[in-house]
Structure formats: C-alpha cells, structure tokens
NUTIDO-108012 format. One record per residue: residue in three letters; x, y, z of N, C-alpha, C in turn. Coordinates in steps of 0.02 Angstrom, whole numbers, plus 50000, padded with zeros to 5 digits. Atoms other than C-alpha are relative to their C-alpha. Layout:
N
ALAXYZXYZXYZ...
This chain:
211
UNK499315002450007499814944050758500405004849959UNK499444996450024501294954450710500434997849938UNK499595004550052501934952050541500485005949968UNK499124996749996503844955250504500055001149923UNK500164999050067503794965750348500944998249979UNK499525003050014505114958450245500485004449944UNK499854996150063506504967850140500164998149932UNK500005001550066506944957950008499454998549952UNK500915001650036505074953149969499895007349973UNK500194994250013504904970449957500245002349937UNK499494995250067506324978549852499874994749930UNK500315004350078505844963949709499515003349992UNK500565000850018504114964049708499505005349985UNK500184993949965503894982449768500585005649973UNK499204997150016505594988649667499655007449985UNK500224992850037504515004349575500015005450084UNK500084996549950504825018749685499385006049981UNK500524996150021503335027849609499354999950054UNK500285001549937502005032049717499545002749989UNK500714998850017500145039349730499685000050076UNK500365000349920498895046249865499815008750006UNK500274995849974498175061149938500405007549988UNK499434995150018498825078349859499945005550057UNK500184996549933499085086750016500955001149986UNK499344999149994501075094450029500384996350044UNK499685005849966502255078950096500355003050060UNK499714995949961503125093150174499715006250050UNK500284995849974501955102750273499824997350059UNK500405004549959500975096850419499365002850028UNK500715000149990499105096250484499934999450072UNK500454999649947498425097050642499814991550028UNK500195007349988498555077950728499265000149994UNK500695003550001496895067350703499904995550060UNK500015005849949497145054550824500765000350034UNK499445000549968498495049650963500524995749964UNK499455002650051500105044850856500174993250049UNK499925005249972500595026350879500954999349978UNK499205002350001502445017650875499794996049927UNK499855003350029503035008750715499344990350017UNK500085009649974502754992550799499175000150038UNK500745002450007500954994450864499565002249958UNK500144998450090500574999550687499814994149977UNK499955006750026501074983150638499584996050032UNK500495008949956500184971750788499225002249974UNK500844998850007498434979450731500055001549921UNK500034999650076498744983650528499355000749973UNK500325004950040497724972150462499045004950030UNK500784995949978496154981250563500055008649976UNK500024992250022496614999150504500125002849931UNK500114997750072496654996750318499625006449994UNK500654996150026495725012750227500125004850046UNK500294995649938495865021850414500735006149982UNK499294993650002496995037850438500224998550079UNK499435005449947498465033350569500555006550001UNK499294997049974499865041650647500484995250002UNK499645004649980501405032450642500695004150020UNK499314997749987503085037750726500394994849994UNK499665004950002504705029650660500655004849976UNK499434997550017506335034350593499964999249900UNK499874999350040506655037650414500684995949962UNK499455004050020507905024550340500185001149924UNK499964997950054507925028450158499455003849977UNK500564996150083507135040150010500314998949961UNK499615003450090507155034049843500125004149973UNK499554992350053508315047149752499775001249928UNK500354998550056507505043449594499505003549985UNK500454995950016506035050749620499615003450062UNK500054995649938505805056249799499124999950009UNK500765002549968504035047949793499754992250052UNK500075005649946504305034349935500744999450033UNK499584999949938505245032250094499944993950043UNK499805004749938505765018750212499775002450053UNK499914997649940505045019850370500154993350051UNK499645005149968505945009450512499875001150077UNK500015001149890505745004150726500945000950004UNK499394999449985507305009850785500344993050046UNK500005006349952507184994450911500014991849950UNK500345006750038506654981650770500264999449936UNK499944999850079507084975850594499345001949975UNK500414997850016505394981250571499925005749961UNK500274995050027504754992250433499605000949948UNK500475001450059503714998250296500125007049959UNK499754993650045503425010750144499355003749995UNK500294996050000502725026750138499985001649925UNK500234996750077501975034449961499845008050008UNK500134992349980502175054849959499465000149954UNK500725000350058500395060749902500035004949942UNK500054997750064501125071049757500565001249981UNK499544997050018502345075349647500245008150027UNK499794993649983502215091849709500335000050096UNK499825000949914502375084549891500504995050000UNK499375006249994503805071849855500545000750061UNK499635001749926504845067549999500875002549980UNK499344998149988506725077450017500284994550032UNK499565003649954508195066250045500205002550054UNK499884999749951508515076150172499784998050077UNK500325007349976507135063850259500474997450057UNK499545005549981508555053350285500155001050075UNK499675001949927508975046750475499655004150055UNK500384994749967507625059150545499414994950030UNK500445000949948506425056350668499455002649994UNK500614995750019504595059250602499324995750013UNK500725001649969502825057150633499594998849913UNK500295000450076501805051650458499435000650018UNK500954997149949499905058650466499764994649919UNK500195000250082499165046150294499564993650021UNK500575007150018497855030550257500334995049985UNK499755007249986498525013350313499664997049932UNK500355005750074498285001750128500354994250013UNK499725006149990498744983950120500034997249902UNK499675003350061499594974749950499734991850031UNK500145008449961499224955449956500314996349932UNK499625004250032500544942949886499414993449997UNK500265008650014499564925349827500734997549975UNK499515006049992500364909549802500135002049915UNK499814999850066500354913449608500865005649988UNK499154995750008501684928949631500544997150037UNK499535002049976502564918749754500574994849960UNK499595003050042502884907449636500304999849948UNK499554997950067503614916249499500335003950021UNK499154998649950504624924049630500554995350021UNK499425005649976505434909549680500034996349945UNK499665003250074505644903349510500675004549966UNK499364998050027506694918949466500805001250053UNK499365000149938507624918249630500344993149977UNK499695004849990508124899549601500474999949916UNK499504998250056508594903949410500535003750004UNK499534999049991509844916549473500524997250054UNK499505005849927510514905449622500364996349949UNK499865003750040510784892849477500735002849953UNK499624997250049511624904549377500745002850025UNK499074999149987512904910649508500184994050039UNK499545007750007513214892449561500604998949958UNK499355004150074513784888649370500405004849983UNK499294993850016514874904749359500484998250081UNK499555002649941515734899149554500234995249966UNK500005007350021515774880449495500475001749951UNK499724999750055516604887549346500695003750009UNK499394999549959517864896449430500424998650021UNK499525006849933518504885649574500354994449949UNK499625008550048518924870749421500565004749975UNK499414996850019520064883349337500624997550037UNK499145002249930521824878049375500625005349959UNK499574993550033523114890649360500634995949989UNK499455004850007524784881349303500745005650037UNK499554997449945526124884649428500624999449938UNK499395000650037527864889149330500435003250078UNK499294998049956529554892549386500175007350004UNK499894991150014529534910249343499805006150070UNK500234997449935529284923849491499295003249945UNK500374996950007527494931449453499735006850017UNK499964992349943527244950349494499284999849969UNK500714998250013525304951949533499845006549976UNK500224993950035524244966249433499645000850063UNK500514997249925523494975449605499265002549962UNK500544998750015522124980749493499614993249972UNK500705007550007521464962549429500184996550037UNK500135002949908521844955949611499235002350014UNK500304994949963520654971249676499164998649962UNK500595002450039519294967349513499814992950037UNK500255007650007519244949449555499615000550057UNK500694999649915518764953249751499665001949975UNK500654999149992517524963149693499714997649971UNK500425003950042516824952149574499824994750044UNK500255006849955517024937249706499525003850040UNK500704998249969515874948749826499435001649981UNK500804999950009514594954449717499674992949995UNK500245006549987514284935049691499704996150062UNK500355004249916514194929549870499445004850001UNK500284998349971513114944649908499384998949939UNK500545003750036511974939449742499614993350029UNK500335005849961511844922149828499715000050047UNK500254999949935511574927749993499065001549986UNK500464997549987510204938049932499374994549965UNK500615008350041509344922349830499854996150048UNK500195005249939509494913249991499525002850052UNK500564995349958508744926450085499434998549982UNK500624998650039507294929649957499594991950009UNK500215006549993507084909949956499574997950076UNK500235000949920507004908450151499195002550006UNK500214994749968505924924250160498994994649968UNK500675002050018504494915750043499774992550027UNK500355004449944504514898950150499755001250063UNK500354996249958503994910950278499455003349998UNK500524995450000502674920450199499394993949991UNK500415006350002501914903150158499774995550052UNK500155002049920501954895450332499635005350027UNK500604994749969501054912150389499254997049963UNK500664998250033499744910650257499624992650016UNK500245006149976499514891850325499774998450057UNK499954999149911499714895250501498935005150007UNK500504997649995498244907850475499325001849949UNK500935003150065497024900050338500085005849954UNK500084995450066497414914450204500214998149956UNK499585004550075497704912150022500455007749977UNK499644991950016498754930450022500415000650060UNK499614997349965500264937150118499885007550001UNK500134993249995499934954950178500495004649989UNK499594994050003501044968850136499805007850014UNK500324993549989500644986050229500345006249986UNK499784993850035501025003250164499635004750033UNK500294994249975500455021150216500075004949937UNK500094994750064499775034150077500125005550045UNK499704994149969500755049650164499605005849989UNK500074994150028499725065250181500325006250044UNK499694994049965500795075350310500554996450020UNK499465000849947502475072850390500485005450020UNK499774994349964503545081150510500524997250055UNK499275002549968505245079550607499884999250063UNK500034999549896505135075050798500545002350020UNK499584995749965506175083350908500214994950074
C-alpha cells in the first residue's frame, strides 16, 4: 500500500535540515546499480527496500539554504514526496538543485512516528489553534466607535493589519492541516495493525540532472 508522505508531519517533526550518510560527493555521479524507478513506485514498495540501495527519479522541489544538507524530492504528477540527506558536508546539495530533474543513487531508511510523538504533536498543534482563536476572538469584539469626523486611513497600518490577518489564517490553516494529517496517520496505523507511522527518506550517495 502506498503511503502519502505528508508535509506538514514532516516540516514539524523533521524541521532539522541536518543530515548524515555515505561520504561519497552529492555532486558527482557513479555508475547506475540497478534500473532507476519513478518517485511513486518508490513509494508502493518502500517499506520492502529499507537498508537497500535504490534509484529514484523525481524532481527537486526545495534545498534547505541553511545548510544545503537535504532536499525535497517530489512526483511531478503527485503531491507525493520525500527527503533526501547529502552524504557529506563536503557533498552538500547546491541550491542550484532547485526545479531540476534528477536521478538520486542512495540507501532507502525509514523514521517511525508512534502514538507517543503523535501525541505531543497534536497537543502543540491544538495549543497554537487555541491561541490564534483567542487573538481572532479578540479582535472581531473590538468595536471601533464611529464619529462624525472624516477619517483619512494610514495605507501602512491598513497594509500591516492584512498581513497580520493572513499570517493568522495561514497559522490556522496549518494547525488544521497538521490536525487532519495525524487523524490520518492513525487510521493507517489501525487499518494496518502497526503501532508506528512510517516516514521514508533516502541517504543520497550520488545525484545527477536528467536531461
């Protein structure tokens, strides 16, 4: 069964962009091992290729600028994706990465969420939901007292306020997301008798641009 790696599970739980693995140059490439697979039948078999060395072709969606030791890799077709770990500081991954079309040569590993991290994930997701509730809630009651006077708006604390009202919604959204995402990883782990949610990764020891 195909499991839909998730991004907000990720960027929490998975935020360190630090990375570790095989000191081989991130930027060089090797001599294929095996016939390179797609993103997506990566994913339908995973779980059997822990430990194994794997080809995967996908697209490059981000590199973490901080430290250029992990990369996004993404199905161009799919919300589907996962993270790569360059195997050294000396082999760290160039943003120039970005939006490219590459082949990753590295050893499929698997992460495993239990119900214990789930639930101190969704404890700090529902503490900040809470929190931009009572800053909205606190808002909206404000009453502005209407006078007779003409008012000439400040275009700059108009322009602050939108963006203050959107980082809020998109704080909420993403609490609602994160919320959703872990009544999903829990129905999997029920659906298929595990006490762990899988998270798959690739320890990078070659990549290289497709054409």
């Amino acid at each position: 069964m195909r499991i839909s790696l998730l991004f907000v599970a990720i960027a929490i739980l998975f935020a360190s962009c630090g990375g570790s693995g095989n000191q081989t140059d991130a930027n060089q490439t090797d001599e294929p091992t095996q016939e390179a697979m797609t993103l997506g039948a990566f994913l339908e078999k995973a779980a059997d290729l822990v430990d194994k060395e794997v080809q995967v072709k996908g697209a490059v969606d981000h590199v973490c600028v901080h430290s250029g030791m992990r990369l996004t890799l993404v199905c161009e077709d799919t919300e589907e994706s996962i993270k790569v770990n360059a195997p050294s500081e000396a082999g760290k991954f160039e943003t120039t990465w970005n939006g490219k079309k590459v082949l990753v040569t590295g050893v499929a590993k698997e992460d495993r969420l239990y119900e214990k991290d789930l639930a101190e994930w969704e404890t700090e997701l529902n503490a900040e939901k809470a929190r931009v509730d009572s800053i909205k809630a606190a808002e909206e009651a404000q009453v502005t007292e209407e006078t007779s006077e003409e008012v000439v708006e400040d275009t700059t604390a108009v322009e602050a306020e939108e963006t203050h009202e959107q980082a809020e919604g998109e704080a909420h959204r993403d609490c609602s997301t994160g919320l959703a995402q872990i009544d999903e990883m829990r129905t999997w782990m029920k659906d298929n008798g595990k006490d762990y949610f899988p998270i798959y990764h690739i320890d990078c020891k070659t990549i290289e641009e497709l054409k």
